[in-house]
C-alpha positions in Angstrom: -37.3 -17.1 22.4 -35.4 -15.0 19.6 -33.4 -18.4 18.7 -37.1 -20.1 18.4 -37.8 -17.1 16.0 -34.9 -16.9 13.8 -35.3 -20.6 13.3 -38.7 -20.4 12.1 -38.0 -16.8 10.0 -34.9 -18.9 8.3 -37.1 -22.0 7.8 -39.8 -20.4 6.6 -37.3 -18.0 4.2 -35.7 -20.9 3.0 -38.7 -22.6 1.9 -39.8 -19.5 0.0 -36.4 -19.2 -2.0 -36.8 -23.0 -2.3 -40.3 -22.5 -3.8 -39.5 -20.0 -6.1 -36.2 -21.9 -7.5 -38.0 -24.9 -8.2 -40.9 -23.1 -9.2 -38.7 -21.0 -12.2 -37.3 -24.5 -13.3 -40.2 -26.2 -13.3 -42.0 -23.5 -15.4 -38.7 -23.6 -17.8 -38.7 -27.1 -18.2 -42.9 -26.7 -19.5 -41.4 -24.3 -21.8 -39.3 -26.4 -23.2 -41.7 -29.4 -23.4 -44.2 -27.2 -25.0 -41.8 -26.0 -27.7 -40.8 -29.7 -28.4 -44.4 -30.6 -28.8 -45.3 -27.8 -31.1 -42.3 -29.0 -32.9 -43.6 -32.5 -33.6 -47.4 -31.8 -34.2 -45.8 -29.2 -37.2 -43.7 -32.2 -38.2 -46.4 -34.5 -37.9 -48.5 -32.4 -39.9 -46.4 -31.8 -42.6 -45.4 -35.5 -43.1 -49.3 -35.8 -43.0 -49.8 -33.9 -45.9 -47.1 -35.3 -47.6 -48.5 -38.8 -47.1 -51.6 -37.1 -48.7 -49.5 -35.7 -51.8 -48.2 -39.2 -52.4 -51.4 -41.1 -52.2 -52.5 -38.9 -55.1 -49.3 -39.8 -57.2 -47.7 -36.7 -56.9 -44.0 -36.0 -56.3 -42.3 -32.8 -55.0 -39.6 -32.7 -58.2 -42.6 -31.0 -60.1 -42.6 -28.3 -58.1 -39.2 -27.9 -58.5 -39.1 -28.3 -62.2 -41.9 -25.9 -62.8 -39.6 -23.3 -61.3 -36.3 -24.5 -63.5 -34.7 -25.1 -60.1 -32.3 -28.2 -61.0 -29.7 -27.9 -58.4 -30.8 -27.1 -54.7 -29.6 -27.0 -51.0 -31.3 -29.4 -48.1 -31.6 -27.1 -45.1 -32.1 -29.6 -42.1 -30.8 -32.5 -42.5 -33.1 -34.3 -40.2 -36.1 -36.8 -40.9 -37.7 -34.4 -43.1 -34.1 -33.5 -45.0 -33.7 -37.1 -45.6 -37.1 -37.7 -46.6 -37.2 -34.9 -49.5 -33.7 -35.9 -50.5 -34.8 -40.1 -51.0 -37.9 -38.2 -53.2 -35.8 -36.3 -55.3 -33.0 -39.1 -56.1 -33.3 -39.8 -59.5 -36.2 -37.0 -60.3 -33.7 -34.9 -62.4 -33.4 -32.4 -59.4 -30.1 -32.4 -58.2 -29.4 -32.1 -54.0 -26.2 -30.1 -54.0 -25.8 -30.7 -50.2 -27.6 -30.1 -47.0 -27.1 -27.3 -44.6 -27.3 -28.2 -40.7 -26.0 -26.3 -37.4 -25.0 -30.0 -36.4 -23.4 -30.7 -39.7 -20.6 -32.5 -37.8 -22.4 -34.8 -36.4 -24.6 -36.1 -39.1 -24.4 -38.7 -42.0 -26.6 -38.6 -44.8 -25.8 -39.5 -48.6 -25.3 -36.0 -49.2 -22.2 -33.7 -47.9 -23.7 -31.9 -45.1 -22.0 -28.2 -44.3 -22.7 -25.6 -41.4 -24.6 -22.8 -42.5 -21.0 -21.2 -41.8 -18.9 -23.1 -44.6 -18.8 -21.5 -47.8 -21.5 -22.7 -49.6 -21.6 -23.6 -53.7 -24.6 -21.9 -55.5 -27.8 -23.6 -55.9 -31.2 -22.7 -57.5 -32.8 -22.9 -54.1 -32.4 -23.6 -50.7 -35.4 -25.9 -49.2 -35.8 -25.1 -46.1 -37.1 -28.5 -43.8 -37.0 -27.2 -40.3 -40.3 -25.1 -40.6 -40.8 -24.5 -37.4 -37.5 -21.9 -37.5 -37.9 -21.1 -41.3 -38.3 -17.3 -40.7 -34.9 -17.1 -38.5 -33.1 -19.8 -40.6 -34.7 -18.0 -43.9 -32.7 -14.8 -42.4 -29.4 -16.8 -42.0 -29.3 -17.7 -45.5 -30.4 -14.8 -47.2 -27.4 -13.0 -45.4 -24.7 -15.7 -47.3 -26.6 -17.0 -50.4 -28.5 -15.1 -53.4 -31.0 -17.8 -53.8 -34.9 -18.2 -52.5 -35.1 -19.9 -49.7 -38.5 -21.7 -49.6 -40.3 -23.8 -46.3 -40.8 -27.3 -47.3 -44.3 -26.7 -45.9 -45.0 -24.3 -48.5 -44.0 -26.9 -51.3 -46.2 -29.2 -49.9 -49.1 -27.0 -49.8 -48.4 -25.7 -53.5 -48.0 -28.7 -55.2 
């Protein structure tokens, strides 16, 4: 009788740890999705609104020029990086270089650096990654003496 009930207490234990392990992965893993999608639907948004800019024959070097910023730093060197440096090539605003944590492992026609390198002064840094812009804003206020602008806010100001 007690083997009968320590079998059942153990199964029935087990199951509960069980539960709760798959249960804390599981809610992890919708963390991370959820992040991800957030991620995109800014992205998506942005590019959106970009799309818009360029249907009314606008281009992002204004911006730029209005300011007298001639010579800035790409921070993410992703989709959007690539995108804003193709826009500016031949605009009069020069891309230094882009900034990105996986600098290494990227090719763009731009030298890309880690946010660790020593860094050349620019007018600007532009700031692509918007969905991290306040953390990555931090990072490169620490090392550079420079604004540091979201690519969002360009978009929504030009």
């Amino acid at each position: 009788m007690n083997k009968g009930i320590i079998t059942v207490v153990s199964t029935v234990t087990g199951a509960v740890i069980g539960s709760v392990f798959v249960g804390k992965l599981a809610y992890k893993k919708v963390n991370l999705l959820e992040e991800k999608i957030e991620r995109y639907i800014t992205l998506f948004q942005m590019m959106d609104k970009w799309v818009e800019i360029k249907q009314e024959g606008k281009n992002l070097a204004t911006y730029f020029q209005k300011r007298g910023y001639k010579k800035i730093a790409v921070y993410g060197m992703s989709r959007a990086g690539i995108a804003l440096c193709n826009e500016l090539e031949n605009s009069g605003i020069t891309v230094a270089y882009g900034i990105d944590k996986r600098a290494d492992l990227l090719y763009a026609d731009v030298d890309i650096f880690s946010i660790d390198n020593s860094l050349e002064l620019v007018d600007a840094v532009v700031v692509t990654a918007v969905t991290y812009f306040e953390e990555i804003e931090n990072k490169v206020s620490e090392k550079m003496d420079c604004p540091v602008i979201s690519l969002e806010d360009i978009l929504y100001e030009v």
